[in-house]
N, CA, C and O of each residue as an XYZ file, in Angstrom:
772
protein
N      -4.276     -3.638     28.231
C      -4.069     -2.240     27.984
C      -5.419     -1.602     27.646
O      -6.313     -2.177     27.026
N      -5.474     -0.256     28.157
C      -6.740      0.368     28.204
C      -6.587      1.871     27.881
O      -6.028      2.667     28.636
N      -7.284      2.267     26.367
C      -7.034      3.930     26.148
C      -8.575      4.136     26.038
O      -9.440      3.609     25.338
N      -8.590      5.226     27.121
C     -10.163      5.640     27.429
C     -10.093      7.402     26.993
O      -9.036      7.995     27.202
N     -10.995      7.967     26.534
C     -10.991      9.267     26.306
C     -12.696      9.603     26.557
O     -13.226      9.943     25.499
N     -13.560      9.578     27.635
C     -14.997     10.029     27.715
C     -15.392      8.857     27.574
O     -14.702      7.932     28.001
N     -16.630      8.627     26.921
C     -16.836      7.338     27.137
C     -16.641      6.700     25.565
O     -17.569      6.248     24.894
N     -15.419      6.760     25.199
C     -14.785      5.710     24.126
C     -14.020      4.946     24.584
O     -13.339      5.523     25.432
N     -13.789      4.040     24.487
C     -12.509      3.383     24.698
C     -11.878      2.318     23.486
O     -12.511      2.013     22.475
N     -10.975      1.996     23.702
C     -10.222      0.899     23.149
C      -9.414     -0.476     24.208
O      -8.529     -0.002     24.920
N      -9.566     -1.705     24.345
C      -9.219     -2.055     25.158
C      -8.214     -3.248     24.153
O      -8.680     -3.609     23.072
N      -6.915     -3.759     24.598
C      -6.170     -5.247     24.328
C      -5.718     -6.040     24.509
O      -4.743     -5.800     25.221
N      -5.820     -7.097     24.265
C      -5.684     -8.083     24.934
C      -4.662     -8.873     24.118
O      -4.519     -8.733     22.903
N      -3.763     -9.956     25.105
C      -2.898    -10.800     24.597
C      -3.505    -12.120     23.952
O      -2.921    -12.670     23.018
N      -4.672    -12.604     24.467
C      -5.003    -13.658     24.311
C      -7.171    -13.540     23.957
O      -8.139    -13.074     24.558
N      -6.925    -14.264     22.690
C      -8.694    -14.031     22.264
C      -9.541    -14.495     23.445
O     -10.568    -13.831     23.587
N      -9.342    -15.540     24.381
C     -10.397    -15.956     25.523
C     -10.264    -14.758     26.477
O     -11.380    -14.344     26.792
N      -9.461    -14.211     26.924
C      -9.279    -12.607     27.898
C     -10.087    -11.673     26.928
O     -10.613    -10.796     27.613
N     -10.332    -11.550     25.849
C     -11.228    -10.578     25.178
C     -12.691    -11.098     25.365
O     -13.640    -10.512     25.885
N     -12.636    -12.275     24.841
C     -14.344    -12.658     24.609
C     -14.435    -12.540     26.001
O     -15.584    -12.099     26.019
N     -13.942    -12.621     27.822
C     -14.491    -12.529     28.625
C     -14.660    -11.828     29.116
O     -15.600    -12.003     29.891
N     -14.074    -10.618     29.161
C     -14.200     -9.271     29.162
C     -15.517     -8.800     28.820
O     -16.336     -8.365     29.629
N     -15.742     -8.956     27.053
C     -16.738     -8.560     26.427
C     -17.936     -9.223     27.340
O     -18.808     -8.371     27.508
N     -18.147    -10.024     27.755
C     -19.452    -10.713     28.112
C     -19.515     -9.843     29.786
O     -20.513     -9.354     30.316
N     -18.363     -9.874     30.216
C     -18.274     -9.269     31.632
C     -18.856     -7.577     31.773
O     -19.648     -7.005     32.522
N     -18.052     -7.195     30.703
C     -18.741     -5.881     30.486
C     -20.000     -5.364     30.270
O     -20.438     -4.350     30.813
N     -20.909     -6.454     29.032
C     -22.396     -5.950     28.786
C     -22.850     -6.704     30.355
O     -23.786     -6.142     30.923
N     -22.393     -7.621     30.886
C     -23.333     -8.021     32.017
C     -23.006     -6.334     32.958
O     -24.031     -5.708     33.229
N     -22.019     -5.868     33.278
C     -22.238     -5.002     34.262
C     -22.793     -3.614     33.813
O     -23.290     -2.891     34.677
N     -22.741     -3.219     32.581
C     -23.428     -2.091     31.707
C     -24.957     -2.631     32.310
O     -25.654     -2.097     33.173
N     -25.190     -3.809     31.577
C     -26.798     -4.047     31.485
C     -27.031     -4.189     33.398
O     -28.243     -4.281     33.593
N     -26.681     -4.206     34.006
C     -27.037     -4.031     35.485
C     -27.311     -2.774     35.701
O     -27.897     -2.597     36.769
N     -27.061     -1.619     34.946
C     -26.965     -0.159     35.275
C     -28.460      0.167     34.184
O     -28.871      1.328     34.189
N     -29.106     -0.731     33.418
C     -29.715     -0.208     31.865
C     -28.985      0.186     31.142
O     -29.300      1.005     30.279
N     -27.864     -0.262     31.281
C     -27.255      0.624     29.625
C     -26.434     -0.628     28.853
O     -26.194     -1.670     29.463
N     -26.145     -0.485     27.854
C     -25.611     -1.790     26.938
C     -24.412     -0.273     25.967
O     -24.322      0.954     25.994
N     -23.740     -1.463     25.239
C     -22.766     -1.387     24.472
C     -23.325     -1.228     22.889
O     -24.188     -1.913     22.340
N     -22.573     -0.132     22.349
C     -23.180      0.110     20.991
C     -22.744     -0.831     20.125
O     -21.548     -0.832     19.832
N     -23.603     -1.774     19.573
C     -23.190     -2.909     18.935
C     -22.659     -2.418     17.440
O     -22.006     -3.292     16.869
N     -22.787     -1.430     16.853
C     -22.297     -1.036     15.635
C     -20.819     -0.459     15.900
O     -20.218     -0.161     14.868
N     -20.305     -0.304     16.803
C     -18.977      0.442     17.342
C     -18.613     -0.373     18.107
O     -17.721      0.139     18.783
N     -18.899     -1.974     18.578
C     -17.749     -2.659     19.946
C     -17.979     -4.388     18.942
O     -18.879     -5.139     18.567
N     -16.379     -4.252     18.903
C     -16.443     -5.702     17.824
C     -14.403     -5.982     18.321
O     -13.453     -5.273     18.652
N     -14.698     -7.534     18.058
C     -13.220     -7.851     18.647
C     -13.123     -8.030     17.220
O     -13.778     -8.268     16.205
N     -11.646     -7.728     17.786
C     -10.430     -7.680     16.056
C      -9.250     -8.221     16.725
O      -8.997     -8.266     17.929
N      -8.446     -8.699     15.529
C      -7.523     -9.096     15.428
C      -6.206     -8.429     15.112
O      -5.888     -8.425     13.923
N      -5.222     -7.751     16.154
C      -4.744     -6.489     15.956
C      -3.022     -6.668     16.333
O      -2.734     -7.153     17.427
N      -2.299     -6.397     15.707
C      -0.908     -6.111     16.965
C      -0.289     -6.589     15.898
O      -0.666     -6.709     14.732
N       1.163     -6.967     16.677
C       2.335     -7.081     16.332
C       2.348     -8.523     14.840
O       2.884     -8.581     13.734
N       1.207     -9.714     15.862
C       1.707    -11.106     14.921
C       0.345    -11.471     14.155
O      -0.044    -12.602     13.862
N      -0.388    -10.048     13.861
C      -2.102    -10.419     13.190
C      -1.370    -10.491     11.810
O      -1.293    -11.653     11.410
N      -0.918     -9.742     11.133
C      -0.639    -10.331      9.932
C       0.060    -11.492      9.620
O      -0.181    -12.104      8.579
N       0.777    -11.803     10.300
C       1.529    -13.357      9.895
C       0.627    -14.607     10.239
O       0.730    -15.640      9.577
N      -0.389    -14.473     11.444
C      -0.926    -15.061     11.580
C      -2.426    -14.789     10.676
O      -3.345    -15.586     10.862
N      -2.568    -13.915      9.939
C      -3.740    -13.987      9.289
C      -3.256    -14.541      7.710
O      -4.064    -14.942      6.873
N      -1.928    -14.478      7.521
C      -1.379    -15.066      6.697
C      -2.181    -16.082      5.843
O      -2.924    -16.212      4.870
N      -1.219    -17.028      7.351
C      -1.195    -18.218      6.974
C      -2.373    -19.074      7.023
O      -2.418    -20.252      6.667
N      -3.524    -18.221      7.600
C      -4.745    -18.602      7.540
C      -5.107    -18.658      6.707
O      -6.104    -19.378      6.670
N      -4.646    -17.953      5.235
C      -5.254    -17.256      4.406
C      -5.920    -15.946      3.829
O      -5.929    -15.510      2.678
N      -6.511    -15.425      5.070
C      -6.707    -14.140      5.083
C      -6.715    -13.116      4.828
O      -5.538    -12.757      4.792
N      -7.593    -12.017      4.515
C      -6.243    -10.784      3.953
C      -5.913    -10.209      5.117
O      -6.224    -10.688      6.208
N      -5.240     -9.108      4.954
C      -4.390     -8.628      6.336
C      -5.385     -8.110      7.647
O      -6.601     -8.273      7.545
N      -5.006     -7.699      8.449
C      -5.577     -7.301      9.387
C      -6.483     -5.759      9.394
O      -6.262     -4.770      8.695
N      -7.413     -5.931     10.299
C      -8.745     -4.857     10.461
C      -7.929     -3.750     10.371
O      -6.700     -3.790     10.422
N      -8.576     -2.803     10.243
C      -8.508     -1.370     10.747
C      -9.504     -1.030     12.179
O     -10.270     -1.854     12.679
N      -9.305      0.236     12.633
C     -10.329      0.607     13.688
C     -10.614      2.038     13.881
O      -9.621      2.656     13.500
N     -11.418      2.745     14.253
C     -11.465      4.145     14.105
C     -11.873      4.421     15.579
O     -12.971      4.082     16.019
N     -10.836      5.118     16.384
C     -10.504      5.574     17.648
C     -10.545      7.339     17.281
O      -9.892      7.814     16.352
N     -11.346      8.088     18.107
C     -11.114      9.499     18.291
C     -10.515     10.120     17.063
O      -9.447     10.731     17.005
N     -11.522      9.825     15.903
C     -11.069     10.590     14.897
C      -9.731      9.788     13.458
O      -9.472      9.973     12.268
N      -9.388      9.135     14.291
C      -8.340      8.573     13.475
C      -8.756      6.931     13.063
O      -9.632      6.275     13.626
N      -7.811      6.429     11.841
C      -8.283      4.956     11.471
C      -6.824      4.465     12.169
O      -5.850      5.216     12.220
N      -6.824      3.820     12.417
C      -5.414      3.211     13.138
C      -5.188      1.827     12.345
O      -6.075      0.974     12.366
N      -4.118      1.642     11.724
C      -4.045     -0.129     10.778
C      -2.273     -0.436     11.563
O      -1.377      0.229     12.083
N      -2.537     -1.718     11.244
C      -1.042     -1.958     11.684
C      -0.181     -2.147     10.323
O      -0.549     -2.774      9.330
N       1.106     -1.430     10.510
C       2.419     -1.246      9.968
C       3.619     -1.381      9.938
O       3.911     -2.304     10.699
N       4.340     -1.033      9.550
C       6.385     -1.402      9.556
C       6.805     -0.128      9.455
O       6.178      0.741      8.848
N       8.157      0.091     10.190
C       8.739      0.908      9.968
C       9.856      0.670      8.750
O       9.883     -0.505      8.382
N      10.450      1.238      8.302
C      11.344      1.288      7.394
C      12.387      0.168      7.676
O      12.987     -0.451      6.797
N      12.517     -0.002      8.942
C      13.517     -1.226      9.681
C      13.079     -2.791      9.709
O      13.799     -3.788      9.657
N      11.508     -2.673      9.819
C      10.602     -3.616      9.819
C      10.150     -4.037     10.984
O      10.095     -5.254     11.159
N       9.747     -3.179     11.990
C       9.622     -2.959     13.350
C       7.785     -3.034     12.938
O       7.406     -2.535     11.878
N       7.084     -3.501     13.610
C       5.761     -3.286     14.118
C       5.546     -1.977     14.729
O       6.266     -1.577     15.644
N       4.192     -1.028     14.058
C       4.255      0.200     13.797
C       2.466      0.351     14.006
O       1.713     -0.079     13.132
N       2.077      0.840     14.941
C       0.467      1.659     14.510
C       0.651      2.212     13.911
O       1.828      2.573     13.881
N      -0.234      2.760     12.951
C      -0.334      4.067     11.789
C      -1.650      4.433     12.189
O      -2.585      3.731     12.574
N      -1.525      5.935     11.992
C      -2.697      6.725     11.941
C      -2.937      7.378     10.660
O      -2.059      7.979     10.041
N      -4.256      7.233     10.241
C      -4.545      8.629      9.049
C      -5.650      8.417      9.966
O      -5.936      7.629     10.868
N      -6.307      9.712      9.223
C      -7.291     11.033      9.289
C      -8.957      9.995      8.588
O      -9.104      9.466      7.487
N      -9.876     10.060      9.712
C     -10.695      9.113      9.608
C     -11.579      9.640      8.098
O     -11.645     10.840      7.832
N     -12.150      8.701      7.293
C     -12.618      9.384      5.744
C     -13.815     10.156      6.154
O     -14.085     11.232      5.621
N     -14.727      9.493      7.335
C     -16.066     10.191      7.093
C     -15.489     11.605      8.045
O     -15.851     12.752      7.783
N     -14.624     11.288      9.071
C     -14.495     12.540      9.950
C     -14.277     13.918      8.440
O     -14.976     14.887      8.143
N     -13.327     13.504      7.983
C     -12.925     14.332      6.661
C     -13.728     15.067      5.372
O     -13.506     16.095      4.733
N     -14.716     14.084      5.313
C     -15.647     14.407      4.650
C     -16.533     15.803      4.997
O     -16.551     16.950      4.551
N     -17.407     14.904      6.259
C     -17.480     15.996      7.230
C     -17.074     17.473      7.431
O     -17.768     18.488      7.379
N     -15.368     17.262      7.745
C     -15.099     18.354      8.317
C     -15.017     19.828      7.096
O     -15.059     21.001      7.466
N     -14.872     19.291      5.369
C     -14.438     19.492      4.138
C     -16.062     20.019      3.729
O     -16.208     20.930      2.914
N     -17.443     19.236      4.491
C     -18.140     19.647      3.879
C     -18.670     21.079      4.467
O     -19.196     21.940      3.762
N     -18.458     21.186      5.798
C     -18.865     22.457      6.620
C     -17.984     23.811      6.447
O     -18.381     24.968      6.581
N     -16.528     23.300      6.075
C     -15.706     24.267      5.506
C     -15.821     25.049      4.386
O     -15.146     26.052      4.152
N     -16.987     24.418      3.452
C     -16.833     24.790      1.965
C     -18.763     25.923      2.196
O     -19.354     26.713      1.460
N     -18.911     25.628      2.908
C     -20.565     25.878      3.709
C     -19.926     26.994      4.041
O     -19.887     27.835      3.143
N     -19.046     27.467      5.766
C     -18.757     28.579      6.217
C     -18.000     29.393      4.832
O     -18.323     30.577      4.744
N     -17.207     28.972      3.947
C     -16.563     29.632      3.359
C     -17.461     30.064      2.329
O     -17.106     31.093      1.754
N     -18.760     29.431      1.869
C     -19.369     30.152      1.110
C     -19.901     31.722      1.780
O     -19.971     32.863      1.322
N     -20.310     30.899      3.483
C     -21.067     32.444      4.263
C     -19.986     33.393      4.457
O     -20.166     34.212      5.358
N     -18.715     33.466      3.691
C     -17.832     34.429      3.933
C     -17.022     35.115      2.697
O     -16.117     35.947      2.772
N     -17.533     34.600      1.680
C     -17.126     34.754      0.256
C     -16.914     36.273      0.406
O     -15.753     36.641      0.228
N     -17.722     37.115      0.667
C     -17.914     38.346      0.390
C     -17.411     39.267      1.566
O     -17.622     40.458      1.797
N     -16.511     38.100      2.380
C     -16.007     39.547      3.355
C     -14.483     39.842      2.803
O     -14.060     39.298      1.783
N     -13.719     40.747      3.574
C     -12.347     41.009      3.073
C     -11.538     39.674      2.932
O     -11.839     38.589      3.428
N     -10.321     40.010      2.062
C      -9.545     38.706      2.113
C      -8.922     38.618      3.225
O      -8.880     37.541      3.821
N      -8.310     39.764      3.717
C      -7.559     39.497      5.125
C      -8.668     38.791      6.237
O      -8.293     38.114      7.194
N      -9.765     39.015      5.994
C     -10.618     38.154      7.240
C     -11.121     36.660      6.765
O     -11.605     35.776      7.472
N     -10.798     36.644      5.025
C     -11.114     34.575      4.893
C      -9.719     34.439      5.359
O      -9.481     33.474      6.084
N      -8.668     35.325      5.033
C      -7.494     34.453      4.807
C      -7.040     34.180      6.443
O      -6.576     33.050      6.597
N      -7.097     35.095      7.812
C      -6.956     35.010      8.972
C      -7.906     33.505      9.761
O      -7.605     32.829     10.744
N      -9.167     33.412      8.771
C     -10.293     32.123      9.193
C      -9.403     31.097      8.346
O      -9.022     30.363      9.258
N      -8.901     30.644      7.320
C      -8.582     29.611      6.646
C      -7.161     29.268      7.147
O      -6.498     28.318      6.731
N      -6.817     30.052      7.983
C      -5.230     30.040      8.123
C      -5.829     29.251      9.716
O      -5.394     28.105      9.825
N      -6.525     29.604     10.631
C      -6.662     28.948     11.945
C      -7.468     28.047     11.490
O      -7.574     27.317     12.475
N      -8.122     27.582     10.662
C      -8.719     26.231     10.279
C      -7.899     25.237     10.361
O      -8.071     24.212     11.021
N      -6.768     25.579      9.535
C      -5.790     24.602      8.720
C      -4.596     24.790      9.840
O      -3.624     24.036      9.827
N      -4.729     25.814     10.781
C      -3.451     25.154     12.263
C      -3.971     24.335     12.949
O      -3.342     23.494     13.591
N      -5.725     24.489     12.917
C      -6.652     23.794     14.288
C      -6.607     22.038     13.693
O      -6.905     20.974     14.236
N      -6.209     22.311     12.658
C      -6.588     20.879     11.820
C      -5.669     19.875     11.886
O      -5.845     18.656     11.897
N      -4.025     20.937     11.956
C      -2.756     20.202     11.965
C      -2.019     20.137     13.103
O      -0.845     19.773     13.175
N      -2.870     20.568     14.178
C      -2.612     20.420     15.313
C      -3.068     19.113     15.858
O      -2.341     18.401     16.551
N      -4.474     18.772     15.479
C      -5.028     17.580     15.949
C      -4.195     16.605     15.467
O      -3.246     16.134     16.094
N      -4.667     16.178     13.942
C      -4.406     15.519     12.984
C      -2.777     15.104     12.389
O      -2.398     14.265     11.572
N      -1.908     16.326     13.392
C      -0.833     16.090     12.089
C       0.430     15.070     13.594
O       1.118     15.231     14.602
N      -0.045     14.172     12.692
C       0.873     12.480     13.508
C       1.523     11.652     11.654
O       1.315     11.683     10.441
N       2.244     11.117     12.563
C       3.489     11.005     11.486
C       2.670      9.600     10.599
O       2.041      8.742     11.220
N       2.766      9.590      9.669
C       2.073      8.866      8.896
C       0.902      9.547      7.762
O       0.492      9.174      6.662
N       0.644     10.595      8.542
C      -0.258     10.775      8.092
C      -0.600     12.501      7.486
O      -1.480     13.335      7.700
N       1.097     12.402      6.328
C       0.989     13.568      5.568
C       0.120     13.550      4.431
O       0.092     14.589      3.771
N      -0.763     12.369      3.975
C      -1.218     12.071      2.374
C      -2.880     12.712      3.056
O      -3.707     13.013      2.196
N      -3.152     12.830      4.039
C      -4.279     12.903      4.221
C      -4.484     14.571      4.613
O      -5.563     15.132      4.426
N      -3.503     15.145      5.080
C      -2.698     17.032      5.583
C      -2.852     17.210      4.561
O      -3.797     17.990      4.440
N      -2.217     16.763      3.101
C      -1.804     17.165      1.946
C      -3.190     17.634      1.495
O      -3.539     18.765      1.157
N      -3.982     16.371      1.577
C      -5.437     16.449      0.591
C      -6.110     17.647      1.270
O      -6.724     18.409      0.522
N      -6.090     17.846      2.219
C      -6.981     18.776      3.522
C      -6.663     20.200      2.722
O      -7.536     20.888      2.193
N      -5.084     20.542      2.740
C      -4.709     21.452      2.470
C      -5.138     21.990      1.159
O      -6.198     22.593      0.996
N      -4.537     21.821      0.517
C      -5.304     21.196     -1.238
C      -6.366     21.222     -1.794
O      -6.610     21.504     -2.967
N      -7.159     20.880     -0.837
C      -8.706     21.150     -0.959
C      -9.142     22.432     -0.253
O      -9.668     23.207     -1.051
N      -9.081     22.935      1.116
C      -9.094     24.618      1.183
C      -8.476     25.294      0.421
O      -8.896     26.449      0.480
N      -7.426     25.144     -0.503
C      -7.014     26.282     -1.672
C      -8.126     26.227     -2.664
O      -8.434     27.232     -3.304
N      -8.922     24.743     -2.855
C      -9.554     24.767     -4.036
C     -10.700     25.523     -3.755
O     -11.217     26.235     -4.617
N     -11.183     25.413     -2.497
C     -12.591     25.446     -2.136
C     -12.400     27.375     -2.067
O     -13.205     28.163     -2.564
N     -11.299     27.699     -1.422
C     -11.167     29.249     -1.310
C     -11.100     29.676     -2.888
O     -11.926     30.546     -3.164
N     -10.249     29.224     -4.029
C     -10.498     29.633     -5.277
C     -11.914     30.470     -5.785
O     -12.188     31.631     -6.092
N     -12.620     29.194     -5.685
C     -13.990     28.586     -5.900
C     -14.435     30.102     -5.183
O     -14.442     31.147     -5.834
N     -14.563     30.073     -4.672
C     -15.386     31.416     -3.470
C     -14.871     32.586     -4.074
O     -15.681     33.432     -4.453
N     -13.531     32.797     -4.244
C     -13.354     34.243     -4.921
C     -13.610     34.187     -6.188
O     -13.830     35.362     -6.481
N     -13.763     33.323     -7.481
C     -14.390     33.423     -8.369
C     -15.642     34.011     -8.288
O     -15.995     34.963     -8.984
N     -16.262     33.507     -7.522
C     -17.804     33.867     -7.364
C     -18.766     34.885     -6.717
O     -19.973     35.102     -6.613
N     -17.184     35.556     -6.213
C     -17.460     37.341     -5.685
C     -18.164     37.831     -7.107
O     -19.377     38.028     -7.174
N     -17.400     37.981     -8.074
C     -18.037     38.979     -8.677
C     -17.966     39.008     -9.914
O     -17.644     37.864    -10.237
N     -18.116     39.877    -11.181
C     -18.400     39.216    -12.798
C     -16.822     39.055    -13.148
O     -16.340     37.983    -13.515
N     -16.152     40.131    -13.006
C     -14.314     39.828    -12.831
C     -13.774     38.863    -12.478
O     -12.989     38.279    -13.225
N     -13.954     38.584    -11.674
C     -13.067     37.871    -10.041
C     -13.582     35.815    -11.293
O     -12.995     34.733    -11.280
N     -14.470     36.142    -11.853
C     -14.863     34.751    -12.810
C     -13.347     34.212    -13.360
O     -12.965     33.055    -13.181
N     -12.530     35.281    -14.080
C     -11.726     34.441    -14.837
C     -10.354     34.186    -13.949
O      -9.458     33.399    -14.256
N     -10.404     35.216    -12.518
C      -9.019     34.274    -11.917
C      -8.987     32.731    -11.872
O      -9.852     31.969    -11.440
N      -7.475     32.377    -12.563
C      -7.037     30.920    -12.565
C      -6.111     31.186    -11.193
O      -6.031     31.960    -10.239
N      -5.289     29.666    -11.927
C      -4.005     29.558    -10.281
C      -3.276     30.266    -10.878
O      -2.643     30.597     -9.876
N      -2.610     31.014    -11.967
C      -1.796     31.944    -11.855
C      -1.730     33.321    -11.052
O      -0.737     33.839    -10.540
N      -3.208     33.832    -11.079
C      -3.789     35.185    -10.447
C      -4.199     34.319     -8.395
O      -4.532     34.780     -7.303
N      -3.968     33.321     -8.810
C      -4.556     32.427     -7.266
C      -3.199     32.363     -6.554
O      -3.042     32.203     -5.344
N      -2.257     32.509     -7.464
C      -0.950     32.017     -6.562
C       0.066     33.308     -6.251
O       1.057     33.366     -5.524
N      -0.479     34.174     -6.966
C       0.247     35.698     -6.350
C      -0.734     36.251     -5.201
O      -0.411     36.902     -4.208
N      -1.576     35.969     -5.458
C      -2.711     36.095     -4.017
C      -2.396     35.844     -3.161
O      -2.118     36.672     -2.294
N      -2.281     34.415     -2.993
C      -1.252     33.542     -1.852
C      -0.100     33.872     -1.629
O       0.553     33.472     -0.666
N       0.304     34.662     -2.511
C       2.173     34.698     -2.113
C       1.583     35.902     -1.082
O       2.030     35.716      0.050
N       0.864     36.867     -1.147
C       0.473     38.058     -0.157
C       0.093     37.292      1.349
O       0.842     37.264      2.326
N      -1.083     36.771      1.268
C      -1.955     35.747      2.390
C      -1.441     34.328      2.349
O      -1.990     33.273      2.031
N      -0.566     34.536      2.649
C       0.257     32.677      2.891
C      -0.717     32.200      3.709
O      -1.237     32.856      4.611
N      -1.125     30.461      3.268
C      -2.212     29.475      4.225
C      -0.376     29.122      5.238
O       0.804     29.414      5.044
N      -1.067     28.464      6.145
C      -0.168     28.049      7.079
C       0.191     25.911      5.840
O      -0.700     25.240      5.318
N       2.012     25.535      5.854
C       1.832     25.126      5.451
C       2.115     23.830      5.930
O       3.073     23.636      6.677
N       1.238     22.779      5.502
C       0.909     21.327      6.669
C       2.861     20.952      7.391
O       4.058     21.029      7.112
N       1.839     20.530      8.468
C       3.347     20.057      9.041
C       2.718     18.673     10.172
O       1.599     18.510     10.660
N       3.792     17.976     10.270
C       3.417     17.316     11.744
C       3.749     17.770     13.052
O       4.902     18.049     13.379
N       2.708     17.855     13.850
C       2.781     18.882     14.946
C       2.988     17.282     16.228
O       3.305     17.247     17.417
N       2.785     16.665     15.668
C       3.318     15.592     16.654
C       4.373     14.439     17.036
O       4.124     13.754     16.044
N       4.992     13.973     17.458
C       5.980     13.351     17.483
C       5.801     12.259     17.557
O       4.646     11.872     17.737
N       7.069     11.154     17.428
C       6.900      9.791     17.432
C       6.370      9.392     18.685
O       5.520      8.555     18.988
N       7.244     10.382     19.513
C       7.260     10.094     21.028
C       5.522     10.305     21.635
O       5.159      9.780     22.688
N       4.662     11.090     20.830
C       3.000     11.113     21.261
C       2.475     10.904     20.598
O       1.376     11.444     20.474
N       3.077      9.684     19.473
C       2.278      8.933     18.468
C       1.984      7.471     19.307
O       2.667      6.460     19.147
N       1.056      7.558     20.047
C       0.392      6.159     20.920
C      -0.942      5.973     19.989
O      -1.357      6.646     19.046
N      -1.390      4.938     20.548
C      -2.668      4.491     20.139
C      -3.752      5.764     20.357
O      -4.940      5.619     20.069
C-alpha cells in the first residue's frame, strides 16, 4: 500500500524483508537520478494491526508513531477493540501554526472587532476543516482555547481601559462575535491514513 501526496509518501508492507528491499531499491534508483532520500524523515517502523502484541511480547513498549501531512498517526482500538489509525494534530505543526496566529493577531489588535472577529472566525474554520478527523477533538479543543486566549490578550492591550477586561466582560463579547465552534468536519468514512 502506497499514500503519496507531492513528494511525501508513506509506503506498507506485510512483511519486514519487502520493506528493507524496497528501501535499498529505492535509494539505488533516486541515487541514479542524483537525488537520495531524506534520512531524517525515511525510517522503517513497525506499524499495523499485530505491532503491539508483537512488540509485547518482545518486551517493548508499544509501537512508533509517524508524522504524515501534518498529522501524527499511532495505532489504536476502537471502543469494540477493532484495530484503529488515530490521528492528532502534529505538536510542532501546532506550535507553529499558534505561533504566527498570536504574531498576525498582534498586527491587528487595533483594527475593529468585527474585522479580528471575521479573521479569527476563518482561521478556526480553515483549521477545522483540515484538522478536524475523529480522534482528534483534544487537540481542536486546545487550538480553540488558545485563540480565545491569545484574542483576550490583544484586546487588553488596545488601550488603558480595555487592561481590566476579564472572561466575564470576554464572554459577553463573544456572545455578540461568536468564534465558529470546533467540530469534526470529517468522517470515519475519509478517516484513511
Amino acid at each position: 500500500m502506497t499514500v503519496r501526496y507531492a513528494d511525501d509518501f508513506v509506503m506498507g508492507f506485510e512483511n519486514k524483508a519487502d520493506a528493507q528491499e524496497m528501501l535499498l531499491a529505492l535509494r539505488a534508483r533516486l541515487a541514479s537520478s542524483g537525488l537520495a532520500l531524506h534520512e531524517g524523515k525515511t525510517r522503517l517502523i513497525e506499524f499495523g494491526r499485530f505491532a503491539a502484541v508483537s512488540r509485547q511480547r518482545r518486551g517493548e513498549r508499544r509501537p512508533e508513531t509517524f508524522a504524515f501531512l501534518g498529522f501524527t498517526r499511532y495505532c489504536g482500538r476502537t471502543r469494540d477493540g477493532r484495530f484503529i489509525v488515530k490521528h492528532k494534530t502534529e505538536g510542532k505543526r501546532l506550535t507553529r501554526k499558534l505561533t504566527a496566529l498570536r504574531q498576525d493577531s498582534w498586527r491587528l489588535m487595533h483594527a475593529p472587532l468585527a474585522k479580528q472577529h471575521e479573521w479569527l472566525a476563518a482561521v478556526l474554520r480553515g483549521h477545522y476543516g483540515y484538522y478536524g478527523r475523529p480522534h482528534n477533538y483534544p487537540a481542536l479543543n486546545g487550538f480553540y482555547r488558545e485563540v480565545r486566549r491569545t484574542w483576550l490578550r490583544c484586546l487588553r492591550r488596545r488601550s488603558q481601559k480595555s487592561r481590566r477586561m476579564g472572561w466575564p466582560e470576554f464572554e459577553t463579547l463573544t456572545a455578540r462575535f461568536r468564534l465558529p465552534m470546533l467540530r469534526i468536519t470529517r468522517t470515519w468514512a475519509q478517516a484513511r491514513i
